[in-house]
PDB file with one MODEL, atoms N, CA, C and O in Angstrom:
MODEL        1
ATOM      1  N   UNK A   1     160.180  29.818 101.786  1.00  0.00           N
ATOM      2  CA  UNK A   1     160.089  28.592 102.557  1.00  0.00           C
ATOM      3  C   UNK A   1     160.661  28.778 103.958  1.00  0.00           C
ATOM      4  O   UNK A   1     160.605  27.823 104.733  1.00  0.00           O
ATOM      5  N   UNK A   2     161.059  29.622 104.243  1.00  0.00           N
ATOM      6  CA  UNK A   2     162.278  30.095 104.977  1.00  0.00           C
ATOM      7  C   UNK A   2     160.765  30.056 106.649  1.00  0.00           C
ATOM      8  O   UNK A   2     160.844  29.566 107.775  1.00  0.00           O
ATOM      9  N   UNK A   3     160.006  30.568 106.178  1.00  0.00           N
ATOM     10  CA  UNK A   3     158.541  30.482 107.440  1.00  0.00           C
ATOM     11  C   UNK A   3     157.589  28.868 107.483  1.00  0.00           C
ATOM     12  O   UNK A   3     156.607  28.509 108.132  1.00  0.00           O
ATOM     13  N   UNK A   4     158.200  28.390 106.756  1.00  0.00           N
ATOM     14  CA  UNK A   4     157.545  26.634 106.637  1.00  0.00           C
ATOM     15  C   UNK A   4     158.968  25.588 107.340  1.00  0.00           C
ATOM     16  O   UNK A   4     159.017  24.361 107.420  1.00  0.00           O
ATOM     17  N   UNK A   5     159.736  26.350 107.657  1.00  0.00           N
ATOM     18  CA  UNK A   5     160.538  25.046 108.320  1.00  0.00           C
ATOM     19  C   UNK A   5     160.187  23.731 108.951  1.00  0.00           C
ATOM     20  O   UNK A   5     160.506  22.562 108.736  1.00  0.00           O
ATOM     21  N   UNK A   6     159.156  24.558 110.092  1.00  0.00           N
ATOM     22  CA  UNK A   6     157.791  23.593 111.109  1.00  0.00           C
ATOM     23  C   UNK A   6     157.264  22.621 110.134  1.00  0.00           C
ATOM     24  O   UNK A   6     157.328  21.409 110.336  1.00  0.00           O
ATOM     25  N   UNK A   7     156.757  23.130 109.108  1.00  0.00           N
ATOM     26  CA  UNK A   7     155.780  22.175 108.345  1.00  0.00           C
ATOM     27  C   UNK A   7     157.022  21.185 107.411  1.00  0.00           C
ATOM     28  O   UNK A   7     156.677  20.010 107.283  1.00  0.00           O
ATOM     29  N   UNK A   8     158.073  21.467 106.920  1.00  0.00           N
ATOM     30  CA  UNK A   8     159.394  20.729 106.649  1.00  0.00           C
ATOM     31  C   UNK A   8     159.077  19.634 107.316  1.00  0.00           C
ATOM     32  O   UNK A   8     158.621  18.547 106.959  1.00  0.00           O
ATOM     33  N   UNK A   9     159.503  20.245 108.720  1.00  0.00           N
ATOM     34  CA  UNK A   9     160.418  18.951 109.420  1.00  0.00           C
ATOM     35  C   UNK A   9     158.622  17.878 109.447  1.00  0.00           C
ATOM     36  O   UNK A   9     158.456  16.723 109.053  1.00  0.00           O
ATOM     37  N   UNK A  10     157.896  18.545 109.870  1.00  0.00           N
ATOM     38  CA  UNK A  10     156.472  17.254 109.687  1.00  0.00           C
ATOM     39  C   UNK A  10     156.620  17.028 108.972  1.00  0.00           C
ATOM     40  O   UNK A  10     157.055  15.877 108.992  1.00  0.00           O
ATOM     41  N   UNK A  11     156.547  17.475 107.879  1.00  0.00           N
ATOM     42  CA  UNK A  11     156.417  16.445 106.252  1.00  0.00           C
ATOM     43  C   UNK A  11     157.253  15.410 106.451  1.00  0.00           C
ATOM     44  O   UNK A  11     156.831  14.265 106.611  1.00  0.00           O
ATOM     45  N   UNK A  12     158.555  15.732 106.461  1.00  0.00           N
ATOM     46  CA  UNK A  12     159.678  14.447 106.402  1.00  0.00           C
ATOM     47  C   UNK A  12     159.334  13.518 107.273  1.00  0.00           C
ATOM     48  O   UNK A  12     159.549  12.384 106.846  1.00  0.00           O
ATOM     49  N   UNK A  13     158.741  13.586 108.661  1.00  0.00           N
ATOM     50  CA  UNK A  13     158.559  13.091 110.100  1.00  0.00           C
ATOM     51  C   UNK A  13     157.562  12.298 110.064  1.00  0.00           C
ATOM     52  O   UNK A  13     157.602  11.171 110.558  1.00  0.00           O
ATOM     53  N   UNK A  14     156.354  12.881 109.363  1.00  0.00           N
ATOM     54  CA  UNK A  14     155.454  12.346 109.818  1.00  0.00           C
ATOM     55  C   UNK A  14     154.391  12.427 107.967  1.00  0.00           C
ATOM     56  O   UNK A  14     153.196  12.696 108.092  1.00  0.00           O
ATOM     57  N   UNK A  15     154.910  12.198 106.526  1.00  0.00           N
ATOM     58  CA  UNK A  15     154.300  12.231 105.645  1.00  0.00           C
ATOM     59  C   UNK A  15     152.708  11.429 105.189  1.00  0.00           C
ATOM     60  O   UNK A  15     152.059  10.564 105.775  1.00  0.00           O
ATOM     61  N   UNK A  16     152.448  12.215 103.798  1.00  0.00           N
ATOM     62  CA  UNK A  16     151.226  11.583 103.862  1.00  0.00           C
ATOM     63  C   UNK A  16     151.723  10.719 103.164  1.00  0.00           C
ATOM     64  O   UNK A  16     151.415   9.612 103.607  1.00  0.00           O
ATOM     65  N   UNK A  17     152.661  10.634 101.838  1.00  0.00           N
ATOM     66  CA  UNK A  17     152.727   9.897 100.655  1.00  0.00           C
ATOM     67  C   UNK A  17     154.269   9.930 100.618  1.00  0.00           C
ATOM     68  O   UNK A  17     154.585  11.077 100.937  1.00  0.00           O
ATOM     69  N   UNK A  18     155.519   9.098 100.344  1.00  0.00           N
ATOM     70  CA  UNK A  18     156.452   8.973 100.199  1.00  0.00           C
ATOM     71  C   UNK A  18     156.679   8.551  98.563  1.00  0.00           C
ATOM     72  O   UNK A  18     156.130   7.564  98.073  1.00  0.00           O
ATOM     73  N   UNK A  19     157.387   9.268  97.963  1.00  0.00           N
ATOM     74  CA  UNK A  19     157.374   8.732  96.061  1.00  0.00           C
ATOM     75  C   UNK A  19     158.977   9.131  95.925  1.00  0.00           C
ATOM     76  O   UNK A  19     159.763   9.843  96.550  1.00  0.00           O
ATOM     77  N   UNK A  20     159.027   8.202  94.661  1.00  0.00           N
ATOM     78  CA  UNK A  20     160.921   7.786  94.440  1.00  0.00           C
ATOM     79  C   UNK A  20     160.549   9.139  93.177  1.00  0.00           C
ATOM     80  O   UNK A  20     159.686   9.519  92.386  1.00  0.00           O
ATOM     81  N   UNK A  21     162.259   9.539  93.847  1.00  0.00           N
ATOM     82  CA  UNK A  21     162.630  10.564  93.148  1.00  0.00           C
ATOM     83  C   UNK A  21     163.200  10.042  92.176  1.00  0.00           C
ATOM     84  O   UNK A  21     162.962   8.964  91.632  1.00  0.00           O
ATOM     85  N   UNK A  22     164.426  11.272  91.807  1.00  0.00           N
ATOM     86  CA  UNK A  22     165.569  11.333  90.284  1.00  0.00           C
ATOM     87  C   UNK A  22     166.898  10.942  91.507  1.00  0.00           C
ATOM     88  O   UNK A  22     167.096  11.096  92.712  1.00  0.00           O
ATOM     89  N   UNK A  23     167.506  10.429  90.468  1.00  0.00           N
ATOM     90  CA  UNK A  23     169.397  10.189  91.217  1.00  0.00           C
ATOM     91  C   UNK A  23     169.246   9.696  92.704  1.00  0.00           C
ATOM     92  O   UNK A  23     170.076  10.096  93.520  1.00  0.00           O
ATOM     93  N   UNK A  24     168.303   8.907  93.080  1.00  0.00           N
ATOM     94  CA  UNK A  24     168.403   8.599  94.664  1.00  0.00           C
ATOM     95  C   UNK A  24     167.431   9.197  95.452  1.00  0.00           C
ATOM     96  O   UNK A  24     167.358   8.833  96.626  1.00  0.00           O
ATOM     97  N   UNK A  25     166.664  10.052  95.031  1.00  0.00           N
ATOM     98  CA  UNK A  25     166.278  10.847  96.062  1.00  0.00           C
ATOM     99  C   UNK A  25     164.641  10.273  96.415  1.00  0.00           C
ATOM    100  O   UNK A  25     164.033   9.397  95.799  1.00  0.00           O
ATOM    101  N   UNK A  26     164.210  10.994  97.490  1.00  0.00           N
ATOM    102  CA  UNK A  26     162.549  10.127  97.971  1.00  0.00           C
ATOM    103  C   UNK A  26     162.349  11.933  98.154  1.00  0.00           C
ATOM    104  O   UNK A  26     163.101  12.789  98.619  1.00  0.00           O
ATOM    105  N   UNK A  27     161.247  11.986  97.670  1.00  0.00           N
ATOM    106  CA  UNK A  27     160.093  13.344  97.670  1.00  0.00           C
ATOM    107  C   UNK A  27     159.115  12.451  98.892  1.00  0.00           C
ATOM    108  O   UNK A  27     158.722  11.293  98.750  1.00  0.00           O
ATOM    109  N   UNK A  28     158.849  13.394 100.168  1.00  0.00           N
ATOM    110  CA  UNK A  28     157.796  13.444 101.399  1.00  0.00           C
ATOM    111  C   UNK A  28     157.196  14.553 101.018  1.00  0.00           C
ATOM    112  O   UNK A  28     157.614  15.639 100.619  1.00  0.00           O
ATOM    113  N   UNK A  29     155.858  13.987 101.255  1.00  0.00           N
ATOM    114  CA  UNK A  29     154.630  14.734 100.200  1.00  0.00           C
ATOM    115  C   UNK A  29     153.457  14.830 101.522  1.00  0.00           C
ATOM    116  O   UNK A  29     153.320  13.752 102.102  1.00  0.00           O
ATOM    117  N   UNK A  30     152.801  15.716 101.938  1.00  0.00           N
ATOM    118  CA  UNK A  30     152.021  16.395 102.761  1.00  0.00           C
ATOM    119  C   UNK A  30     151.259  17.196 102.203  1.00  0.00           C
ATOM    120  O   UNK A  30     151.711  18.001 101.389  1.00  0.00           O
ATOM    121  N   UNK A  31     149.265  17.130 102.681  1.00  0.00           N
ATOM    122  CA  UNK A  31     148.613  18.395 101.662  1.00  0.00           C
ATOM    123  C   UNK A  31     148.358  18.593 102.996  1.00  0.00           C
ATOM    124  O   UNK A  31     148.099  17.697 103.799  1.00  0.00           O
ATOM    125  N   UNK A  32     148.442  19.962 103.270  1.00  0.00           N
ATOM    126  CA  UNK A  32     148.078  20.930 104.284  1.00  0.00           C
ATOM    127  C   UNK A  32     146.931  22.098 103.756  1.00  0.00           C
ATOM    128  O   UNK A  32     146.872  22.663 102.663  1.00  0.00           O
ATOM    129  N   UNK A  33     146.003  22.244 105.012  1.00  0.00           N
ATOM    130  CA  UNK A  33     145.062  22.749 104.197  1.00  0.00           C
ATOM    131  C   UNK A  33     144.758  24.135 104.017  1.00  0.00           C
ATOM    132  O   UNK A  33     143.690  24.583 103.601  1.00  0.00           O
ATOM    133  N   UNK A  34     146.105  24.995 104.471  1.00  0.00           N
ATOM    134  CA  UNK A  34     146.375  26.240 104.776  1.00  0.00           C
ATOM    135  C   UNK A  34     147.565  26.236 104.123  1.00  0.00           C
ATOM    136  O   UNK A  34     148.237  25.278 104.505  1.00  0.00           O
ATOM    137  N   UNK A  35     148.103  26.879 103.321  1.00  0.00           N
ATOM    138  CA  UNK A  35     149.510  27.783 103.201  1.00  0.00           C
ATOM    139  C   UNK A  35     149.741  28.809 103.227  1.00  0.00           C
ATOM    140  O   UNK A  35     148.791  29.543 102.953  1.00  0.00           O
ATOM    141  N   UNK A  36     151.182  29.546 103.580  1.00  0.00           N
ATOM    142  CA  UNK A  36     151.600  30.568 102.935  1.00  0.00           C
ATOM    143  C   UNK A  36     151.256  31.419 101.509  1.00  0.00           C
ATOM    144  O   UNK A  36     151.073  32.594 101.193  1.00  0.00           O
ATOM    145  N   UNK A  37     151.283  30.036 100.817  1.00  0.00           N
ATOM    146  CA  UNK A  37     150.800  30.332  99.065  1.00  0.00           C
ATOM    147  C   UNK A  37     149.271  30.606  99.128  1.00  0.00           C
ATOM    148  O   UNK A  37     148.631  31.618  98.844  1.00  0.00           O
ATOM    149  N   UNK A  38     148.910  29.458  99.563  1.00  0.00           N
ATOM    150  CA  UNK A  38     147.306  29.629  99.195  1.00  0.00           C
ATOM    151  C   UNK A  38     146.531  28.420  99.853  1.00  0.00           C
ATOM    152  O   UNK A  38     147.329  27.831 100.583  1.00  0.00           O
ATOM    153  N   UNK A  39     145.468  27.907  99.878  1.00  0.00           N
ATOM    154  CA  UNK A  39     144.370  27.126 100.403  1.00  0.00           C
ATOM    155  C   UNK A  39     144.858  25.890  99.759  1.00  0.00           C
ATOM    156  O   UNK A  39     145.269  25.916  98.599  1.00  0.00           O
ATOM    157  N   UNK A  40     144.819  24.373 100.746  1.00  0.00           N
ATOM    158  CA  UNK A  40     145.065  22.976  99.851  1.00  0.00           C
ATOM    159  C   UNK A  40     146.196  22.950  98.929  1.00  0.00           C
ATOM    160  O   UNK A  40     146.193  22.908  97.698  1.00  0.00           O
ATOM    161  N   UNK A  41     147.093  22.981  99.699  1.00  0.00           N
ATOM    162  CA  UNK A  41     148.702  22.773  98.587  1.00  0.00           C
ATOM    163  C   UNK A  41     149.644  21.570  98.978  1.00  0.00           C
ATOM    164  O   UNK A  41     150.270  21.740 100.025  1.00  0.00           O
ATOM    165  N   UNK A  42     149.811  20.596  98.429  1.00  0.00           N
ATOM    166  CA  UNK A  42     151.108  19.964  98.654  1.00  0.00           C
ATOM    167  C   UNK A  42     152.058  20.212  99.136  1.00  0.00           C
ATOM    168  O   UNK A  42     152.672  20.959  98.374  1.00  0.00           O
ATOM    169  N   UNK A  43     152.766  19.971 100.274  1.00  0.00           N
ATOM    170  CA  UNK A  43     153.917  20.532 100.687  1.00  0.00           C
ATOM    171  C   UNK A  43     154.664  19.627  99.966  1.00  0.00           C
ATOM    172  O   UNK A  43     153.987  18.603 100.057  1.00  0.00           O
ATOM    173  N   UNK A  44     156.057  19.248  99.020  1.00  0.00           N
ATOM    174  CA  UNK A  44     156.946  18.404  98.544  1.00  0.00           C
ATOM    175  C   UNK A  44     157.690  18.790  99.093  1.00  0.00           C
ATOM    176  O   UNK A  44     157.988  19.984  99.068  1.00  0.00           O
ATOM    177  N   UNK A  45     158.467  17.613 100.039  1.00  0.00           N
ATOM    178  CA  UNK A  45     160.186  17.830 100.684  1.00  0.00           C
ATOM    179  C   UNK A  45     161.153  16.952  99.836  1.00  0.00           C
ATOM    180  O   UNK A  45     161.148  15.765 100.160  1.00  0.00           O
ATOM    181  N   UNK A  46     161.943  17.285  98.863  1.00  0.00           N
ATOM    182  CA  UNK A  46     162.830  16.389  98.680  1.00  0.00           C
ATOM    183  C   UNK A  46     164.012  16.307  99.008  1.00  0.00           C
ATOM    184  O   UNK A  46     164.865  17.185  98.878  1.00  0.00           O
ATOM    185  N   UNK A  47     164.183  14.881  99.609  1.00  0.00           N
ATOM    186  CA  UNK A  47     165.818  14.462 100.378  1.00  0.00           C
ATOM    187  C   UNK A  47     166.520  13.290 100.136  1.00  0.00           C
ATOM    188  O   UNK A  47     166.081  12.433  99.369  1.00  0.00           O
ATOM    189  N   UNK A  48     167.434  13.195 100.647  1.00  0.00           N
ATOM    190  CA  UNK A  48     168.355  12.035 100.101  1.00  0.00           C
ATOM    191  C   UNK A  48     168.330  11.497 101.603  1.00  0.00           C
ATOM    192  O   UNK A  48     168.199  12.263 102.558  1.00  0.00           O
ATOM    193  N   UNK A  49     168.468  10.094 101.735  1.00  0.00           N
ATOM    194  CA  UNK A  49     168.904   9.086 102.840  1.00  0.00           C
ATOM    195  C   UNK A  49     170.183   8.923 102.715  1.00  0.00           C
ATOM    196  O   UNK A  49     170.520   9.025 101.535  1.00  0.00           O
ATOM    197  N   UNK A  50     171.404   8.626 103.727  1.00  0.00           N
ATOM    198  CA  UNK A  50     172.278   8.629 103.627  1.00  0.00           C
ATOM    199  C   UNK A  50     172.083   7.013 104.487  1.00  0.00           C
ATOM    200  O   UNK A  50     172.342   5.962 103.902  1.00  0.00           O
ATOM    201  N   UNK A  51     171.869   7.031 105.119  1.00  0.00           N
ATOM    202  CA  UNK A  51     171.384   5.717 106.091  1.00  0.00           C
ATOM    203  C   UNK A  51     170.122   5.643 106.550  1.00  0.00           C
ATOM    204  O   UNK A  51     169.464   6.563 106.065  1.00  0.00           O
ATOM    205  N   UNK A  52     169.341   4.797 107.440  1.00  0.00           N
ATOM    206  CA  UNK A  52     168.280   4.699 108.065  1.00  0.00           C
ATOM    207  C   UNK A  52     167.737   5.887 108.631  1.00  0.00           C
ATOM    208  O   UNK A  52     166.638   6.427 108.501  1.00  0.00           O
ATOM    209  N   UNK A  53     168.785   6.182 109.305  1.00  0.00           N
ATOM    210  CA  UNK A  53     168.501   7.415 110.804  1.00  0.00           C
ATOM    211  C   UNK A  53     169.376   8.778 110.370  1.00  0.00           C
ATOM    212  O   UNK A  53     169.652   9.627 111.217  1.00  0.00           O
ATOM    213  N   UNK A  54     169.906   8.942 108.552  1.00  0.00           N
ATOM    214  CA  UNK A  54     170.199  10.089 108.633  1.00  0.00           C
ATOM    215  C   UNK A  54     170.277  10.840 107.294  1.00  0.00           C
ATOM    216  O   UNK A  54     170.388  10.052 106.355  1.00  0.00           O
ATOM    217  N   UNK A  55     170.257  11.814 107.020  1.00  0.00           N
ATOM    218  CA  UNK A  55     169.907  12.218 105.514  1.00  0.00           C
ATOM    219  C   UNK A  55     169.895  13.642 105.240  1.00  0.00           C
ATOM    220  O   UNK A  55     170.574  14.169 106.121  1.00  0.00           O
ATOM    221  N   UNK A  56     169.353  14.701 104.269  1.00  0.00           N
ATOM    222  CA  UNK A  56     169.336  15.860 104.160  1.00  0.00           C
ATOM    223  C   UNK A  56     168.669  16.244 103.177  1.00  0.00           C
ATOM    224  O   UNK A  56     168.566  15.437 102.254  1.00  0.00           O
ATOM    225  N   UNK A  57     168.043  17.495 103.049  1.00  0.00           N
ATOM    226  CA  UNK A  57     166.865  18.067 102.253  1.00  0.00           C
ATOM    227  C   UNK A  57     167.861  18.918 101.515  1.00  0.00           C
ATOM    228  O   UNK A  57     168.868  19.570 101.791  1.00  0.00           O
ATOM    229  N   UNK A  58     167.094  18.611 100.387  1.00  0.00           N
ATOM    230  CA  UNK A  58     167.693  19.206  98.851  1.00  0.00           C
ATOM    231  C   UNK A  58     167.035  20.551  98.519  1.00  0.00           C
ATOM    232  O   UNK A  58     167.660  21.534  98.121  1.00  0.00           O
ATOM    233  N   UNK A  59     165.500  20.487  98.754  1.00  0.00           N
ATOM    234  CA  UNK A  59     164.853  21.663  98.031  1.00  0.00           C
ATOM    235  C   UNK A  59     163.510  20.974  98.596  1.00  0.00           C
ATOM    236  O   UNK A  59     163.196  19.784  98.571  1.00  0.00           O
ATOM    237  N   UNK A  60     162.614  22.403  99.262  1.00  0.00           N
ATOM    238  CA  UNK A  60     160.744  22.109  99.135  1.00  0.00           C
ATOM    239  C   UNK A  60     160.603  23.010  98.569  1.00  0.00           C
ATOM    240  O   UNK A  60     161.400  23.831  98.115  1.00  0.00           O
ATOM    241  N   UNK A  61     158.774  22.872  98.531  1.00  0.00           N
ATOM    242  CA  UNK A  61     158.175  23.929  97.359  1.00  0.00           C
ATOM    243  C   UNK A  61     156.701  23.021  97.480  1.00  0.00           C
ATOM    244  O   UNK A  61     156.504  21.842  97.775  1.00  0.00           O
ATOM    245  N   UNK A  62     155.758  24.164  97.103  1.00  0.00           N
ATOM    246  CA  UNK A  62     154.387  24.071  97.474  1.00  0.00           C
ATOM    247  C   UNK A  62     153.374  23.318  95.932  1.00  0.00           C
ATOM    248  O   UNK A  62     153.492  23.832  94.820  1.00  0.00           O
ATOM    249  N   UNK A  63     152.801  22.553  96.085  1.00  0.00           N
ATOM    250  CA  UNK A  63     152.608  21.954  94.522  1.00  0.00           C
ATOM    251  C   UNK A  63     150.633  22.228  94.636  1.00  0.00           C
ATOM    252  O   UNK A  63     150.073  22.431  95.713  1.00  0.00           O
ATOM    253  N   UNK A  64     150.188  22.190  93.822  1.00  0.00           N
ATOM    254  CA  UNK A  64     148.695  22.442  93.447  1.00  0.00           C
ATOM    255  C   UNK A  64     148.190  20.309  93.240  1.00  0.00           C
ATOM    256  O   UNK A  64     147.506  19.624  94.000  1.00  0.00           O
ATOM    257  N   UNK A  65     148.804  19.957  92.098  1.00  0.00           N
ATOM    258  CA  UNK A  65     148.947  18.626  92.192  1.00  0.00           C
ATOM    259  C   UNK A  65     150.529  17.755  91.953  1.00  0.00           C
ATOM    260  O   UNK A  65     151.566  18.203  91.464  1.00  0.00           O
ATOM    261  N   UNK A  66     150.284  16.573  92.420  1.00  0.00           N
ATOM    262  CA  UNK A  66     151.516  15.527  92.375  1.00  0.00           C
ATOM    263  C   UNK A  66     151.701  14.926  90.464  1.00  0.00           C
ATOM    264  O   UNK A  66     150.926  14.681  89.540  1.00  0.00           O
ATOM    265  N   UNK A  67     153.397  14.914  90.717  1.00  0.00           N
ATOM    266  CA  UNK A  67     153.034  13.941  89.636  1.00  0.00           C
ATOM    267  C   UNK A  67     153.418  12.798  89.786  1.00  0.00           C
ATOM    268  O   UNK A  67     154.099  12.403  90.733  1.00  0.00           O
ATOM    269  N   UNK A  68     152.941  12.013  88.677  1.00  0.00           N
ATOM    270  CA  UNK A  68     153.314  10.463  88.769  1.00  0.00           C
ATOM    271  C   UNK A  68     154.307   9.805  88.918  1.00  0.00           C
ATOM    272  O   UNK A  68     155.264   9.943  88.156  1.00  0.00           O
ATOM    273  N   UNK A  69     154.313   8.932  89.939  1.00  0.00           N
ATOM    274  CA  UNK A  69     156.006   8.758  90.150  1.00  0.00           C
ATOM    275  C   UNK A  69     155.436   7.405  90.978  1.00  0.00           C
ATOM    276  O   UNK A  69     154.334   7.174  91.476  1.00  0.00           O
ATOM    277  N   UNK A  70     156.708   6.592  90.900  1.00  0.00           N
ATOM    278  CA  UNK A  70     156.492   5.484  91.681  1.00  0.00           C
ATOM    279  C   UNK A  70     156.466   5.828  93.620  1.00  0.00           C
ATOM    280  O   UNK A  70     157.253   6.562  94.218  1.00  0.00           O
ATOM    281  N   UNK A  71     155.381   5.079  94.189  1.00  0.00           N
ATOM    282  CA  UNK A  71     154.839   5.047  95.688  1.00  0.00           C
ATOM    283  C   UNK A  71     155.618   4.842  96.156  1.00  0.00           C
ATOM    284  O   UNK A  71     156.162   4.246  95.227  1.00  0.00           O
ATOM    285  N   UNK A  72     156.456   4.779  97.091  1.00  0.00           N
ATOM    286  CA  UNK A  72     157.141   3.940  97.899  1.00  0.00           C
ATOM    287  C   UNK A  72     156.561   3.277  99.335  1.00  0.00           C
ATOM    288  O   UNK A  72     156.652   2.200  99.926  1.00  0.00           O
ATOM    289  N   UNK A  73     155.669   5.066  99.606  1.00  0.00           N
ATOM    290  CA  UNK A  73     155.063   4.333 100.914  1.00  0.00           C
ATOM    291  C   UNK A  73     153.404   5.235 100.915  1.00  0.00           C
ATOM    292  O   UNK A  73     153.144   6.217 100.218  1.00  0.00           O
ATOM    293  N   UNK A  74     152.838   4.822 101.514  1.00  0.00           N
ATOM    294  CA  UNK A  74     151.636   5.568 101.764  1.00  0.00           C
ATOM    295  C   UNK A  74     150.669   5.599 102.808  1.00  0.00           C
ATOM    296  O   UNK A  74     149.766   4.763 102.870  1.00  0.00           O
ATOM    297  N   UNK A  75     150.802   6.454 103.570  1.00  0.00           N
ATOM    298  CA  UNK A  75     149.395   6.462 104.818  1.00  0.00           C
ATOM    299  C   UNK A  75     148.332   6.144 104.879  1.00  0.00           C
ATOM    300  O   UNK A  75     147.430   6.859 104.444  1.00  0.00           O
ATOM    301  N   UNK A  76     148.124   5.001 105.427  1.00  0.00           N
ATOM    302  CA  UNK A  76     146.304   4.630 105.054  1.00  0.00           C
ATOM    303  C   UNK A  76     145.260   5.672 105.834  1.00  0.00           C
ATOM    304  O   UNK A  76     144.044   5.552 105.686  1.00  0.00           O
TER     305      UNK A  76
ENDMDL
END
């Protein structure tokens, strides 16, 4: 992940799909249509909010599909 930082900080910035995590946390969800991994992958960022304007990433990782989880927000 260490060469996807760029695509990180978009995901969080600018997501396609926002979904409620475990213990607090919100997963920012981005399909990009190129990866590192392979062709059409999910980028998943998951982070914690600490306030409005500030927070920190736990762990990403490249997904094939999402799973079900409650929306919070979504890009029309």
């Amino acid at each position: 992940m260490k060469t996807s930082i760029d695509e990180i900080v978009e995901t969080i910035n600018a997501p396609d799909l926002v979904q409620k995590g475990d213990a607090g946390t919100l997963l920012a969800i981005k399909k990009y249509p190129k990866t590192p991994v392979s062709e059409k992958k999910y980028l998943v960022v998951i982070y914690k909010e600490v306030d409005p304007s500030d927070g920190f990433v736990l762990t990403a990782y490249y997904a094939n599909r999402l799973r079900k989880r409650m929306i919070i927000w979504e890009k029309n």
